[in-house]
N, C-alpha and C positions, 0 to 999 in steps of 0.2 A: 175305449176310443183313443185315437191316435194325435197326434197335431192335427192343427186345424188351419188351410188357407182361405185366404180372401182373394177372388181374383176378379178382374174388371174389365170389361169391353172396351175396343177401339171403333173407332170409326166403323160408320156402316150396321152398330148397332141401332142407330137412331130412329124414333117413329113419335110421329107427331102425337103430344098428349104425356110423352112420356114423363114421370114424375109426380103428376100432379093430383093422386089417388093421395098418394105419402105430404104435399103441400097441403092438401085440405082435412087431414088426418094426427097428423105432426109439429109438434111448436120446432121440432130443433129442426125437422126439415123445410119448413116456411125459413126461418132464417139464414140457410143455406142459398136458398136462390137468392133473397135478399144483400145477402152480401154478396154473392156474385152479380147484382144489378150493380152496386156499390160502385167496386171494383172494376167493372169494364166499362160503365157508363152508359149503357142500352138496357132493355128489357128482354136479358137472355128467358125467362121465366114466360114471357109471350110467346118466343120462338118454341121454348121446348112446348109449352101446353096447346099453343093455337094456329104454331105455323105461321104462312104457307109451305107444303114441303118444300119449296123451291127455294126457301128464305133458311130452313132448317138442313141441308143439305149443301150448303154452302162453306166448304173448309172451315173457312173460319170462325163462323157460327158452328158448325159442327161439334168442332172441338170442345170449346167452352161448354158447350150447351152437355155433352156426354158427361164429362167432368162435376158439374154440378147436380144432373142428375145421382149420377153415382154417390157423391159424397151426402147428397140429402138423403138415398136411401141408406147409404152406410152409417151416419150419424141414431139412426131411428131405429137400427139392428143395433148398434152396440148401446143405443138407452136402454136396451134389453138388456142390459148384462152379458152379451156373447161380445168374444174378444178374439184373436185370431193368433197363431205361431209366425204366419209366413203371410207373405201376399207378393202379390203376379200382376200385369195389365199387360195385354196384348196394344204394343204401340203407344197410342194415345193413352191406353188404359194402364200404362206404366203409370205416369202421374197420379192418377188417382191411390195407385200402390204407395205411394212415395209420401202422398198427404198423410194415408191411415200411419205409417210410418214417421210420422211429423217430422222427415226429412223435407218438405215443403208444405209453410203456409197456405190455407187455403187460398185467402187472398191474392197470396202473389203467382201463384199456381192458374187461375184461372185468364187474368191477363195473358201469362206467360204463353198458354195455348193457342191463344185466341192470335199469340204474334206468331207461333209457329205452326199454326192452320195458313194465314197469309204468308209466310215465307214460302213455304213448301208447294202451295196455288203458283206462287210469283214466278219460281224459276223454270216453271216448262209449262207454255202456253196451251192452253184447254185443245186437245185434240191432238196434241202431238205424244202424247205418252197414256199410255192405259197399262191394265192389270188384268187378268185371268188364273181361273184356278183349274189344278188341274186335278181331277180324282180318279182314282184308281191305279195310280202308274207308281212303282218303287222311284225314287231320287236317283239312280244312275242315268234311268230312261229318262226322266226330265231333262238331267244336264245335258243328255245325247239330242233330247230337241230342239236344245237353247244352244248349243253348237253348232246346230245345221244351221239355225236362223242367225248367228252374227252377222253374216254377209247384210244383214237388211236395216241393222244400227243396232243399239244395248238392249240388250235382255237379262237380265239375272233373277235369280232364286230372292223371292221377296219375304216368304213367310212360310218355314215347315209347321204348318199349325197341327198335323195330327199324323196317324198312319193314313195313307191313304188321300192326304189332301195338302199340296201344295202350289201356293201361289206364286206365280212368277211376274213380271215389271218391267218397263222400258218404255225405248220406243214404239209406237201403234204398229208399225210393219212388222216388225222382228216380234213384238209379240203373238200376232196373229200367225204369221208361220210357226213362231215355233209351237202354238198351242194346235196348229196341223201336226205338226213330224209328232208332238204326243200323241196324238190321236192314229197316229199310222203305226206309232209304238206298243200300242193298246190301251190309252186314256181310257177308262169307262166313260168321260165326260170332260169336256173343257170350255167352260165357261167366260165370258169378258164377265168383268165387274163392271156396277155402275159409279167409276172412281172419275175425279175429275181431271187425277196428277200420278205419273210411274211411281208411287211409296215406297221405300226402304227399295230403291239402285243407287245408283252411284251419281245420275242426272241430279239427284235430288244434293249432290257433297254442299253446292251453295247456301242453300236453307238452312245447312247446320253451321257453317257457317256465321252466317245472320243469330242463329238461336246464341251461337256459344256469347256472342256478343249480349245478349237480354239475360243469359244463366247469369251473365257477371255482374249485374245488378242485382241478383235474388238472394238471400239469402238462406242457406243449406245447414241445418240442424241436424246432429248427431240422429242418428238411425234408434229407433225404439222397437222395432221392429225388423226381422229378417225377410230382408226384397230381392227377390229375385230377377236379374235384369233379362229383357229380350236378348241383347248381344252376345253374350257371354252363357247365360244361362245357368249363372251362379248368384251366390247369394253376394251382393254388395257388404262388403266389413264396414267400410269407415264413409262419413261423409264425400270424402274427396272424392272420389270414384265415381259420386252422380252425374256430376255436373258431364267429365267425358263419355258417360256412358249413355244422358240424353244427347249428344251430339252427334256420336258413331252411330245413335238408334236410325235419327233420320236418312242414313241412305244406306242401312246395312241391313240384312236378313232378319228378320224376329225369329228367332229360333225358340218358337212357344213347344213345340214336343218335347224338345230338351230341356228344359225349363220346368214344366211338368215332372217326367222324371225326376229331375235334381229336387224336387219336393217330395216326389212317392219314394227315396232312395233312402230320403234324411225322414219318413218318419210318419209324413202326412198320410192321412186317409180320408180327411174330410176338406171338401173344397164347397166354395158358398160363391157362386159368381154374384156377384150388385150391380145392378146396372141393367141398362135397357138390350134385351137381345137374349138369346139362349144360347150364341153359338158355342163359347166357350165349355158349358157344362158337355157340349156332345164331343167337343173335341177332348176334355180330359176321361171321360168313359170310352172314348174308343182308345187312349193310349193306356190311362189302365188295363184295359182287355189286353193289351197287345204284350203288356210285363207282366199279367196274370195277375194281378192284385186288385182285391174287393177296394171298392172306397164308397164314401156315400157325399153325392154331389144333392147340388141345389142352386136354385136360379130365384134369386130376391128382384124381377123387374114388375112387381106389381104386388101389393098388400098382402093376397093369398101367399104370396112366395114366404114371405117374413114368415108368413105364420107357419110355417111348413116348419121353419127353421126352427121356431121358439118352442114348438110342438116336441120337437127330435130332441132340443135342449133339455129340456124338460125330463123329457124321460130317462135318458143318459142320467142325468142328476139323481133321480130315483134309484135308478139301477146300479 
């Protein structure tokens, strides 16, 4: 077997309940949400177990609530004994990378979301900005539909999350056209998200703003762990790096394919996503496919998953 990453859900993973199979199962993950109530002052641990989706879907709640999950199920896979080479978050689910990496506290990590789920809500009022994904179309074709639509306000390239699937952000007009001119391009499909804010454009530069201002209050521990950021899609060397790299993340592209790669290139073969959602696991098996390289994925958002994991360790060990 090869290296081993951790990688973690952003936004949009979230589904009410989630966690709480591992809360009623787990002493280290009951304390996880625990200190996450702590720490923010609410009962994120009601949001994530009982809702209402309307109350769990709310950026701000979001954030924290994904965050904690993740970390309560991450905590409960390495009481096993599994430990990881690298680890990834798509977005939001940087952070959670950055904790396993004890480059941020949990503690202060969990607030820290919860202020840049509301920044990022704050600077562009509900209905004026949305997101769509576009699948099927090469990335020339996208840029060529996101140029026809400037005339209608900002449109850019949000997220290359795999071969085959790219999200793009902005303004509601310009992105509506431009996800037509994809579609007259040959989209096999283009989809709105149900998002409430344009993520990772440029409308968003205020929000990172606002954040870099909260990063300077946190305090950033030497990296124990090799993290690969969305922006860059390289491995982070030294602490310094975090802090600009969460700020450029808020209105720049997540570049998760290449990010990927940069893990399949150094070595990886085995990826473990934690956290609520599968999407991640379909998207590093379609970019494997695409560089030709076996790997063996898994998706830890529910008890059965762990044990998938602890099953595979297992025998590895033997063998």
């Amino acid at each position: 077997m090869g290296k081993v990453a951790f990688i973690f859900p952003g936004q949009g993973a979230q589904f009410v309940g989630m966690g709480k199979d591992f809360y009623d199962n787990f002493a280290v993950s009951r304390e996880v949400f625990e200190e996450a109530n702590e720490s923010l002052g609410m009962d994120i641990r009601k949001v994530c177990f009982e809702g209402p989706d309307e109350e769990l879907v709310k950026t701000e709640n979001t954030q924290p609530a994904i965050l904690t999950t993740s970390i309560a199920m991450l905590r409960a896979l390495k009481e096993k004994g599994i430990d990881c080479d690298y680890t990834a978050g798509l977005s939001l689910g940087e952070y959670s990378a950055l904790v396993e990496a004890n480059a941020l506290e949990f503690k202060e990590a969990v607030p820290l979301v919860k202020k840049r789920g509301k920044y990022m809500q704050e600077v562009v009022p509900i209905g004026k900005g949305g997101m769509a994904a576009i699948l099927g179309l090469e990335k020339e074709k996208v840029l060529e539909g996101i140029n026809s639509a400037l005339s209608y306000g900002v449109v850019e390239i949000a997220n290359y999350n795999s071969p085959g699937q790219i999200v793009i952000s902005g303004e509601t007009e310009a992105v509506k056209q431009a996800t037509l001119s994809a579609k007259e391009r040959g989209a096999k499909k283009a989809v709105f998200l149900p998002v409430s804010a344009p993520f990772h454009s440029s409308l968003l530069k205020p929000a990172g703003e606002r954040l870099s201002e909260e990063l300077n209050k946190v305090k950033i521990n030497d990296l124990k762990k090799i993290v690969v950021t969305n922006v860059d899609a390289k491995p982070i060397t030294n602490k310094e790096e975090v802090k600009s790299s969460l700020v450029r993340q808020v209105s720049s592209s997540v570049l998760w394919c290449d990010s990927v790669n940069t893990m399949l290139n150094d070595g990886v073969d085995t990826f473990i996503e934690i956290g609520p959602g599968k999407s991640l696991t379909g998207f590093v098996k379609r970019i494997a496919k695409s560089q030709g390289k076996e790997v063996n994925t898994f998706n830890i958002s529910d008890i059965s998953g762990l044990e998938k994991v602890v099953d595979f360790f297992n025998k590895e060990e033997r063998n």
